[in-house]
C-alpha positions as CSV (number, residue, x, y, z in Angstrom):
1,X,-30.4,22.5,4.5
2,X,-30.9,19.6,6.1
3,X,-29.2,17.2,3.5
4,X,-26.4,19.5,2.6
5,X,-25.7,18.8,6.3
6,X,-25.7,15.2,6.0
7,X,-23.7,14.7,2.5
8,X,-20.9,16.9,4.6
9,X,-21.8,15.7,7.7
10,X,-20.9,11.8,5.5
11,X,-17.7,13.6,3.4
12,X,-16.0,14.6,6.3
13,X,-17.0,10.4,8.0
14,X,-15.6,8.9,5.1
15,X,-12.8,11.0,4.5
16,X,-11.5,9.3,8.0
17,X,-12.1,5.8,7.1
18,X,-9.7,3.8,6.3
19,X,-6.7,5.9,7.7
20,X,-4.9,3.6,10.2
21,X,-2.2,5.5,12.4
22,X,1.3,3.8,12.2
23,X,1.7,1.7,14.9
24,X,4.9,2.1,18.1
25,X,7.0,0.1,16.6
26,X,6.6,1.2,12.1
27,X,10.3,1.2,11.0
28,X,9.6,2.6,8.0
29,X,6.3,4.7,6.3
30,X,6.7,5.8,3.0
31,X,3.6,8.0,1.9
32,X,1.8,8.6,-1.2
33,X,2.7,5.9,-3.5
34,X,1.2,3.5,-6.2
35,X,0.1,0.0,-6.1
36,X,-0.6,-1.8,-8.9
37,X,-2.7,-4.9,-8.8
38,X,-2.8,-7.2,-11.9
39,X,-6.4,-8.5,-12.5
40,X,-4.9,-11.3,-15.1
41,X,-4.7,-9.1,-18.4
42,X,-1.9,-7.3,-19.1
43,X,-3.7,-3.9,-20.1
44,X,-6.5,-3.7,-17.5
45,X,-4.1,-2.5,-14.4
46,X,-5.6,-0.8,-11.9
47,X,-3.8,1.7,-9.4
48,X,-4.3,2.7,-5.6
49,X,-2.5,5.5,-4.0
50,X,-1.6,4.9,-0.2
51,X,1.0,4.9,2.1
52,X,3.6,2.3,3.3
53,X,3.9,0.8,6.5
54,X,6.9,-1.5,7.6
55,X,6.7,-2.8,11.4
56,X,8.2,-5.8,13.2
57,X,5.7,-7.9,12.2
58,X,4.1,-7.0,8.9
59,X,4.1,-4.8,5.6
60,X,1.1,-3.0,5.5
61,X,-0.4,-0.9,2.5
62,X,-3.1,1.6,3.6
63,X,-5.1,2.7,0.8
64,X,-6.4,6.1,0.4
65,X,-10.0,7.2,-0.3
66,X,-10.3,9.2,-3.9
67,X,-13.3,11.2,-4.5
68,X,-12.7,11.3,-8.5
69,X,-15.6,8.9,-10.3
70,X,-12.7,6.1,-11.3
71,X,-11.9,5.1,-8.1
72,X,-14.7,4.7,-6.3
73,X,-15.9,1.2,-7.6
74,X,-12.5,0.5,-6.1
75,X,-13.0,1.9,-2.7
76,X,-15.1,-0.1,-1.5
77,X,-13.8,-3.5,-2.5
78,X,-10.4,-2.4,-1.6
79,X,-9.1,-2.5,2.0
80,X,-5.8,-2.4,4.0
81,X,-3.1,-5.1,3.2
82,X,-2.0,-6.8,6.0
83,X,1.0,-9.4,5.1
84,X,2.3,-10.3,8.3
85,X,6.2,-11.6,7.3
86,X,5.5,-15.1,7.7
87,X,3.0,-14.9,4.5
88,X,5.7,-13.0,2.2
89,X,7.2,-15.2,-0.4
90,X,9.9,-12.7,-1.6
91,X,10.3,-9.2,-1.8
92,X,12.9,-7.6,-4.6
93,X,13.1,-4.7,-7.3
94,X,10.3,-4.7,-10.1
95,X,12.0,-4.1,-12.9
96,X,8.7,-3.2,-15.3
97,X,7.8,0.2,-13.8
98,X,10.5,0.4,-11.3
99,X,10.0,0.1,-7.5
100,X,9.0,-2.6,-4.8
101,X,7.4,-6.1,-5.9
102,X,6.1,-8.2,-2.9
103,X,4.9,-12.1,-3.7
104,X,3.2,-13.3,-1.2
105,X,2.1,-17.2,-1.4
106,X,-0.8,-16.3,-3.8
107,X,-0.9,-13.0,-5.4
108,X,1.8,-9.9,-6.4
109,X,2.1,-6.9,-5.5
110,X,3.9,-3.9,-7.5
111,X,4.0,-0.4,-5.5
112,X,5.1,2.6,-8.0
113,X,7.7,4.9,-5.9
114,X,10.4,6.8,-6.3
115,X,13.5,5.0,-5.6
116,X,14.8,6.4,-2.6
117,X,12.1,4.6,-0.4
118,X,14.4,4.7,2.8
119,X,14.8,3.6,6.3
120,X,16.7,6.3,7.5
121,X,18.3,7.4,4.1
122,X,18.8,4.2,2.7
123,X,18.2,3.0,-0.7
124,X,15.7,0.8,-2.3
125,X,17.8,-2.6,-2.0
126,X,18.9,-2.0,1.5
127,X,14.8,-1.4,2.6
128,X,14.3,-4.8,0.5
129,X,17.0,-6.5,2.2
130,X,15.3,-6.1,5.7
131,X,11.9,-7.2,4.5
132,X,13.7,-10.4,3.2
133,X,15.6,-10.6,6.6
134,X,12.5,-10.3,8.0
135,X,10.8,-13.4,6.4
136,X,11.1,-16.8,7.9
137,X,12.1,-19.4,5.1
């Protein structure tokens, strides 16, 4: 009894972890989508679902924690994305699998959405617009 208590007692922990609230000032958070991160080789993707936060400062990518055997070597090793504007190279329309690709100054980053990722009802290319308004040149 006593260790059915503690694997619950560490399920329901963990299941917290890792959930960051949006902050005052998030102008836009998209849930549940896909992000793709290349390891070098074109077939060995692998795939994180999270949610999407835009605020005044940064683009943040919170990953969420899967219980299914596949993803949790990834768990561990993966955390949060922080990319405050100012480390964004270019943000614009992947055109591959569809939906947002973010270069920063060292790696890429492909989320898998639908297309109507919005601010307010907007489309794709006017939410991409103001991350590359956002980022000093």
């Amino acid at each position: 009894m006593k260790h059915l208590l503690v694997l619950l007692s560490l399920g329901i922990f963990s299941a917290g972890m890792g959930q960051v609230p949006p902050k005052a000032d998030t102008l836009l958070k998209k849930a549940n989508v896909g992000l793709i991160l290349n390891n070098g080789l074109l077939p060995y993707h692998f795939w994180v679902n999270g949610d999407i936060c835009l605020t005044n400062e940064a683009f943040i990518f919170i990953p969420k924690i899967h219980v299914r055997r596949k993803y949790l070597k990834y768990n561990e090793h993966f955390k949060t994305i922080y990319l405050p504007y100012d480390s964004i190279a270019t943000a614009k329309k992947s055109t591959f699998l569809g939906g947002l690709l973010v270069k920063s100054r060292n790696k890429k980053y492909r989320i898998r959405m639908t297309r109507t990722l919005s601010l307010k009802n907007k489309k794709l290319k006017e939410t991409i617009a103001m991350i590359n308004s956002k980022i000093k040149r």
